[in-house]
C-alpha positions in Angstrom: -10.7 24.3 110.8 -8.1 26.0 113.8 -5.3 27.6 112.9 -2.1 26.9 113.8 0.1 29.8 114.0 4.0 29.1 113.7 7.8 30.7 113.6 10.6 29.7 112.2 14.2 30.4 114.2 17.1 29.2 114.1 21.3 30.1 112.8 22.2 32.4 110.1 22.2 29.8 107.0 19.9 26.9 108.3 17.8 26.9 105.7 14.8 29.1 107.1 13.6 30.8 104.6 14.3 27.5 102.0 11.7 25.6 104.5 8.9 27.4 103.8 9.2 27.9 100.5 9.6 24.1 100.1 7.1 23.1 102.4 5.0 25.7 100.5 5.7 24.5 97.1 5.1 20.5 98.0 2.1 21.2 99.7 0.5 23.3 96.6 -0.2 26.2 98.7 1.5 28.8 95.8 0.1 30.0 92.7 1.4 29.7 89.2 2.6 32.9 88.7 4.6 33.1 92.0 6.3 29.9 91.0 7.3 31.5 88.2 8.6 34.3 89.0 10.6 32.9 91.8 12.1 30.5 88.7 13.0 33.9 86.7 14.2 35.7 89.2 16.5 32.3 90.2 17.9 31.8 86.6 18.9 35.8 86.8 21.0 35.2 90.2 22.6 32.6 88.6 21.2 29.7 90.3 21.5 26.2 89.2 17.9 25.1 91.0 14.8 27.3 91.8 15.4 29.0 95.1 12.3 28.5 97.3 14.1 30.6 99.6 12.6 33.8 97.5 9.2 32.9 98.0 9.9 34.7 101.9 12.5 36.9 101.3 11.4 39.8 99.6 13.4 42.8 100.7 16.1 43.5 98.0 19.1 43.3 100.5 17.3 40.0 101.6 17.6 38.5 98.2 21.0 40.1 97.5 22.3 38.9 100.7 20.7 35.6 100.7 19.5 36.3 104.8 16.2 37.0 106.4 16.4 40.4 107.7 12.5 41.0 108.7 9.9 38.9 109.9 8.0 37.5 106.9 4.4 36.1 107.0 3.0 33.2 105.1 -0.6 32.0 105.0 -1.4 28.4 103.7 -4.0 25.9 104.4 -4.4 22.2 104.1 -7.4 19.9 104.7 -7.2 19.8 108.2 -5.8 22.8 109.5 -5.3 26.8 108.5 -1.3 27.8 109.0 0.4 31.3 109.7 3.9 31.4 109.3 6.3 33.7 110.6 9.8 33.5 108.9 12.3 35.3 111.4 15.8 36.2 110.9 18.6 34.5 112.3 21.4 37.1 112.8 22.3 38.3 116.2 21.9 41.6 115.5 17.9 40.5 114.7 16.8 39.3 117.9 14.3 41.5 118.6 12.4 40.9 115.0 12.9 37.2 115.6 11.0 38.3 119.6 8.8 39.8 117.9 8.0 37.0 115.1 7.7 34.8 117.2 5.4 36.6 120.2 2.1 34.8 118.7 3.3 31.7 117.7 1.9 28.5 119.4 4.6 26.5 118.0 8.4 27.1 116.8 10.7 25.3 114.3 13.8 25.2 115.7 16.3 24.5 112.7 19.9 23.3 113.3 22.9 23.0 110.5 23.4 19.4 110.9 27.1 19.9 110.0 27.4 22.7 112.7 24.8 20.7 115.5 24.2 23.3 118.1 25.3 26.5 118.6 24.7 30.0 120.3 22.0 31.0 118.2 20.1 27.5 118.8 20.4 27.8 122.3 19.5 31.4 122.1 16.4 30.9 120.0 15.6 28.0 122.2 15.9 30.2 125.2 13.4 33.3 123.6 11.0 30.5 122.7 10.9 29.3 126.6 10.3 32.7 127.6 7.2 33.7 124.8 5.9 30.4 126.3 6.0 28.7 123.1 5.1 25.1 124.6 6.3 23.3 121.1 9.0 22.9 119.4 10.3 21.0 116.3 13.9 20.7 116.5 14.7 20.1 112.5 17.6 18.7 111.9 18.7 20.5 108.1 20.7 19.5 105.3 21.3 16.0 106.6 22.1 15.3 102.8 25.7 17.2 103.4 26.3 14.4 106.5 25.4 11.8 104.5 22.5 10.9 105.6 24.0 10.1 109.2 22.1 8.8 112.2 24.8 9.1 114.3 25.2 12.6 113.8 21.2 12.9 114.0 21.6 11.2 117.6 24.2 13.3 118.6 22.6 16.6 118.0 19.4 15.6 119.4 20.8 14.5 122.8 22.8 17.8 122.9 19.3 19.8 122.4 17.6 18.0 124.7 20.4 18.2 127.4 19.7 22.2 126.7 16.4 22.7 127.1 15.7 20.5 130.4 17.0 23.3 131.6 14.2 25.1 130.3 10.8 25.7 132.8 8.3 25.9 129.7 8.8 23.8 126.5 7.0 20.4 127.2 7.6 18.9 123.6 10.2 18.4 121.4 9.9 16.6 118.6 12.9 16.2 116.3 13.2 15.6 112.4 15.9 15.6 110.6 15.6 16.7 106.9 17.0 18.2 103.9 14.6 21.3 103.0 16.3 22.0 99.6 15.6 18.6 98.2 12.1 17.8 100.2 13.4 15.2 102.6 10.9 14.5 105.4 9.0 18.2 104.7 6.1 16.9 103.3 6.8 13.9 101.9 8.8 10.9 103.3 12.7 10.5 102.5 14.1 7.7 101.0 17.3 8.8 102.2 16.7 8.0 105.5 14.8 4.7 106.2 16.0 4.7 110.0 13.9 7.5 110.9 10.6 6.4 111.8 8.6 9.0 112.7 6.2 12.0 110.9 7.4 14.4 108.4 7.9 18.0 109.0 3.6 18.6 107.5 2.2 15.8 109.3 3.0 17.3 112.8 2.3 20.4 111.9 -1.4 18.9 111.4 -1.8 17.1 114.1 0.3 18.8 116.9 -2.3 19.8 119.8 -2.7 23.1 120.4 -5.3 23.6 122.5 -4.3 23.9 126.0 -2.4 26.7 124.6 -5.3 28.9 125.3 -7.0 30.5 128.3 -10.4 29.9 128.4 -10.7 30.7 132.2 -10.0 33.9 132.9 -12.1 36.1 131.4 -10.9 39.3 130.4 -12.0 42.0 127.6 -9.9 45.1 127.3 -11.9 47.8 125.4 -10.8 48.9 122.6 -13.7 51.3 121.6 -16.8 52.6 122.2 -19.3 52.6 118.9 -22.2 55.0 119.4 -23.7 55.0 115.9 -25.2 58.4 115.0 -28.0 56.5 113.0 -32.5 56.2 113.0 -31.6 52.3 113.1 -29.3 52.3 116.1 -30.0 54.9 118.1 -29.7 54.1 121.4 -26.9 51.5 120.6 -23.6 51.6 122.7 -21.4 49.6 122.1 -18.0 48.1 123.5 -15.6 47.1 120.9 -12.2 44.7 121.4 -11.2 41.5 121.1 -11.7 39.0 123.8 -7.8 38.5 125.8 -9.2 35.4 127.7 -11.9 33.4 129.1 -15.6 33.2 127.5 -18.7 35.6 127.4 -21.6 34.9 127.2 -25.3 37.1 127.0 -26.6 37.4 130.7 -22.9 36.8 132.5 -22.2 39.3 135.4 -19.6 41.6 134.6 -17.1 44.0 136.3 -15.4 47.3 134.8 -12.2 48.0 135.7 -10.9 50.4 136.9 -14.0 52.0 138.2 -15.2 48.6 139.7 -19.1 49.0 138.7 -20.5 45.7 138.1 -23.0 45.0 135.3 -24.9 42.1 132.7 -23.5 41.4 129.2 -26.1 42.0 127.0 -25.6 41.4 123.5 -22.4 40.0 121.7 -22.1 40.9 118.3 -19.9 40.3 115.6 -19.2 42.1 112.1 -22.4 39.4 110.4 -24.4 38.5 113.3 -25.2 38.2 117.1 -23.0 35.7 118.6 -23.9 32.9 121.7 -20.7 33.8 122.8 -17.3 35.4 122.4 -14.2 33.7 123.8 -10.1 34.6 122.7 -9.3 35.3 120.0 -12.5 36.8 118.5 -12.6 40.6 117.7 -16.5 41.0 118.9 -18.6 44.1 120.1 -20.8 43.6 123.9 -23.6 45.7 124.8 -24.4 45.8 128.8 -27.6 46.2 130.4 -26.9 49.2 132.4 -25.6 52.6 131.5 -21.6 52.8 132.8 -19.0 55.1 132.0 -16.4 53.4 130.1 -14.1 54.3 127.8 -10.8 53.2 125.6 -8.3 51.3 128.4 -11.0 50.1 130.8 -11.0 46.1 131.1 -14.4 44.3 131.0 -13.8 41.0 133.2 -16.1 38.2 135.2 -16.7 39.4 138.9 -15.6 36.3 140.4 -12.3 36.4 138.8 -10.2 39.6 138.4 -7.3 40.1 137.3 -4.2 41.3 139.1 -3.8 45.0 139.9 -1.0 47.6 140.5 1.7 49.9 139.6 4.8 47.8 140.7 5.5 45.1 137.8 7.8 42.3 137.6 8.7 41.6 134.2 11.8 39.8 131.5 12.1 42.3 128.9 14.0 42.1 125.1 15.8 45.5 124.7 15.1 46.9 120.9 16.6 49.8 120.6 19.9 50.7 118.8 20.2 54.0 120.0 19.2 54.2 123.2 20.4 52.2 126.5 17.9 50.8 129.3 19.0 52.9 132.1 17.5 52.8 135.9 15.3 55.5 136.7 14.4 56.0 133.1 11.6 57.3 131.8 9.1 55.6 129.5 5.4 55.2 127.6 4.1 51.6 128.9 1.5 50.3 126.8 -0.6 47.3 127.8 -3.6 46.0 126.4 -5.7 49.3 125.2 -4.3 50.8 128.0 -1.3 53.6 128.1 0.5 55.2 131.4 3.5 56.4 132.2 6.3 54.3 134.0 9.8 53.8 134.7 12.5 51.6 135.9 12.9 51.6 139.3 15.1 48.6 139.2 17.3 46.8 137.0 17.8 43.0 138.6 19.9 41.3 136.0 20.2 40.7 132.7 20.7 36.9 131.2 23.8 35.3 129.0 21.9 33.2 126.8 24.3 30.5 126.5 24.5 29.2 130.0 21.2 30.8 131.2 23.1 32.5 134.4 22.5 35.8 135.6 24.6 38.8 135.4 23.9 41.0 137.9 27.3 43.0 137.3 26.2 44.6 134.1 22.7 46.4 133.9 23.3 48.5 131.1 21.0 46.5 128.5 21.6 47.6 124.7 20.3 46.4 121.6 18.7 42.5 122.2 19.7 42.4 125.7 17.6 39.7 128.0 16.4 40.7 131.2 14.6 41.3 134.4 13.6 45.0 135.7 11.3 46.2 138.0 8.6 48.9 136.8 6.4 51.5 138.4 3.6 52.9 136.5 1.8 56.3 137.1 -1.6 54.4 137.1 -2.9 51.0 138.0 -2.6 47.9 135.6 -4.7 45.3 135.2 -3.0 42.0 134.5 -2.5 38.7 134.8 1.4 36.8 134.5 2.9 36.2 131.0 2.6 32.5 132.1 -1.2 32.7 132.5 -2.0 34.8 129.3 0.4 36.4 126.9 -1.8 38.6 126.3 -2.7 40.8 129.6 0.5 39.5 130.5 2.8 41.7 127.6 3.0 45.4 127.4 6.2 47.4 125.3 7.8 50.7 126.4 8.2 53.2 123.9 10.5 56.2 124.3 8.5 59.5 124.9 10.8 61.6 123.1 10.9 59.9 119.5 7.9 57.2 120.1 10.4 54.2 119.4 9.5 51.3 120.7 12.5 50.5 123.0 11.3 47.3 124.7 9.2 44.5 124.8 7.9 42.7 128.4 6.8 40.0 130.0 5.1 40.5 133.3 6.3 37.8 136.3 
C-alpha cells in the first residue's frame, strides 16, 4: 500500500483536533483502551459526549484549554492506503508549528467554521499550503449541523474559497465537503442530513486522492548522510554511503557524480537494512557502495552526471520567521543547514515580506518577527547544491539556526 501523508489547518475552534479523532474512531483505527480512557477522562471534564478531540491533544494545557498548541501525529491504515496525520494548531501565534506540520504533507484539510465562512486564518493557512507546495486541498466545510444543514451557506463559502486561492500559483485541487465532525457527518460515513451533497465523504478521498505526481522521480539526488566502514572479518573492505534518496532513482551500474569534488563514479551495490535492493528511489533510507575508491564524506551529494543540480552561494528563498526572541535583521548572521550539509550564511537582502490576507508585498517593513512571511536573499560561505522548492522540497528547504543559542530561527524555501 502508499502512504498518504496529511495536515490538518485551519481557525482556532474548527473542529481540528475533533476530526481526527472522529475519523479515527469511525474508521476503527483506535484501540480499546484508548477509547476508554478518552471516555474517562471526558466524563471528569464534565462533558456531556466523549470528546474525540483528546485522542490528539495530549499536552495538559491542550486539554485544559481545549486548543492544539503542538503538532500532533497520528498513524492509521485502511485497506487501501497507509495515513500520517499531522494535527496543527490554529492560533496565530502557532504558525510556525502549523509550517512545520505541514512541510511533508502531500495533502491538507483545510477546515472552515461554517457559521464564520472564511477568515484570516483560512486564507492564511491556504496561503502556507501554496507555498509548502501542497498540490491538494480539502476545503471541509465544519459544523454545518449549527447552520442547519444549509446549502446555501455551503455555496457561499465555497465560491468565497475558491475566489481566494485562484489567486494561488500551486494548489491544482480543491475539493470541498461540508460536514459535522462531532456527530460523523460525511467523515466516514454518508450524512443523512444532507442529501444535496453528492459527492465523497471526508475517508473516501482521502483513499483515492492521487498522489503520485507529487514526487520527483527525475532528478536524482542522494545527500550523504554517512559513511559505514564496519570494523568486522565479514565486511572488511565494505564502504559504505548511507542517506536517504531526495529524488530521482538508482539503480546498480548507473554513472554517478560527487559533489562537491566533481569525481564521477558507478553505483555498485544498493542495500537496505534486510537485503540488496534493484533500486533505491525517494523516499527510501538505503546504503550505495561505488566501484571506485573516492573521498567522500557527511554533506557531499551523490547525483546522476547528466543531471546536476543547481550550485552556489547566492540563494533566493520565502522564509517563515520562528523565533520569539530574535528579529530577522539584514546582514545577520546565521547557521544554514541543507540537506546533510551545514555552512555559514547571512542575509544580504531583505526584499519583502507578505500580508497574508491580500497576498501584496510590503516592501516598507523588513523587520520579520515571530511567523513573518517572506523573501530574503542569502549568501553562504560555501557552495550549495540544490534544486527550487518547486522542483523538490527536499534539496529545495534548508533552516537557519542562530549561532549563538542553536535556535532554529527560520525555515526556507529556495526560488
Amino acid at each position: 500500500m502508499d502512504l498518504l501523508r496529511f495536515s490538518t489547518c485551519g481557525s482556532v475552534d474548527d473542529g481540528k483536533s475533533t476530526l481526527i479523532g472522529r475519523l479515527l474512531y469511525d474508521s476503527k483505527s483506535i484501540f480499546e483502551d484508548q477509547l476508554a480512557a478518552v471516555e474517562v477522562a471526558s466524563q471528569r471534564r464534565g462533558h456531556v459526549e466523549v470528546d474525540l478531540a483528546l485522542l490528539t491533544d495530549g499536552l495538559k494545557a491542550e486539554r485544559e484549554q481545549g486548543i492544539t498548541i503542538d503538532v500532533a501525529y497520528r498513524y492509521f491504515a485502511t485497506p487501501r492506503r497507509k495515513f500520517i496525520i499531522a494535527d496543527t494548531p490554529g492560533h496565530i501565534q502557532y504558525t510556525r508549528n502549523m509550517v512545520t506540520g505541514a512541510s511533508t504533507a502531500q495533502l491538507a484539510i483545510l477546515l472552515v467554521d461554517a457559521r464564520q465562512g472564511v477568515i484570516e486564518q483560512t486564507r492564511r493557512h491556504a496561503f502556507i499550503a501554496n507555498l509548502l507546495r501542497i498540490q491538494h486541498v480539502v476545503l471541509a466545510v465544519n459544523k454545518m449541523d449549527l447552520v442547519d444543514w444549509s446549502e446555501e451557506k455551503y455555496n457561499e463559502i465555497v465560491a468565497d474559497f475558491r475566489t481566494f486561492a485562484s489567486r494561488l500559483d500551486n494548489i491544482v485541487e480543491v475539493t470541498a465537503i461540508p460536514m459535522a465532525a462531532r456527530h460523523g457527518d460525511n467523515v466516514v460515513d454518508k450524512s443523512a442530513h444532507m442529501p444535496w451533497y453528492q459527492g465523497p465523504t471526508l475517508l473516501y478521498h482521502l483513499e483515492n486522492v492521487y498522489i503520485g505526481a507529487a514526487d520527483n522521480h527525475v532528478d536524482a539526488r542522494f545527500p550523504v548522510q554517512w559513511v559505514i566502514r564496519p570494523q568486522s572479518d565479514q565486511w572488511h573492505d565494505f564502504r559504505g554511503y548511507a542517506g536517504r534518496v531526495a529524488g530521482g532513482v538508482f539503480k546498480p551500474g548507473d554513472e554517478v557524480q560527487v559533489l562537491p569534488s566533481g569525481f564521477s563514479t558507478k553505483v555498485k551495490t544498493i542495500h537496505s537494512y534486510e537485503s540488496e535492493l534493484t533500486e533505491a528511489f525517494a523516499p527510501l533510507s538505503v546504503t550505495l557502495t561505488l566501484e571506485d575508491d573516492i573521498d567522500i564524506s557527511r554533506g557531499d551529494m551523490l547525483v546522476k552526471k547528466n543531471n546536476p543540480p543547481r550550485s552556489g552561494q547566492d540563494l533566493e528563498a520565502m522564509i517563515c520567521w520562528f523565533s520569539s526572541e530574535k528579529k530577522l535583521i539584514p546582514r545577520g548572521k546565521y547557521i544554514l543547514r541543507h540537506t546533510t550539509r551545514e555552512v555559514q550564511a547571512f542575509v544580504s537582502e531583505v526584499k519583502y515580506k507578505v500580508n497574508i490576507n491580500t497576498l501584496h508585498k510590503v516592501e516598507d517593513d523588513r523587520e520579520f518577527t515571530m511567523n513573518d512571511i517572506g523573501r530574503i536573499s542569502i549568501r553562504t560561505s560555501a557552495p550549495l547544491f540544490f534544486d527550487d522548492y518547486r522542483r523538490n522540497r527536499i534539496t529545495g528547504s534548508f533552516i537557519l539556526i542562530e549561532p549563538q543559542t542553536n535556535e532554529t530561527v527560520a525555515a526556507g524555501m529556495i526560488q
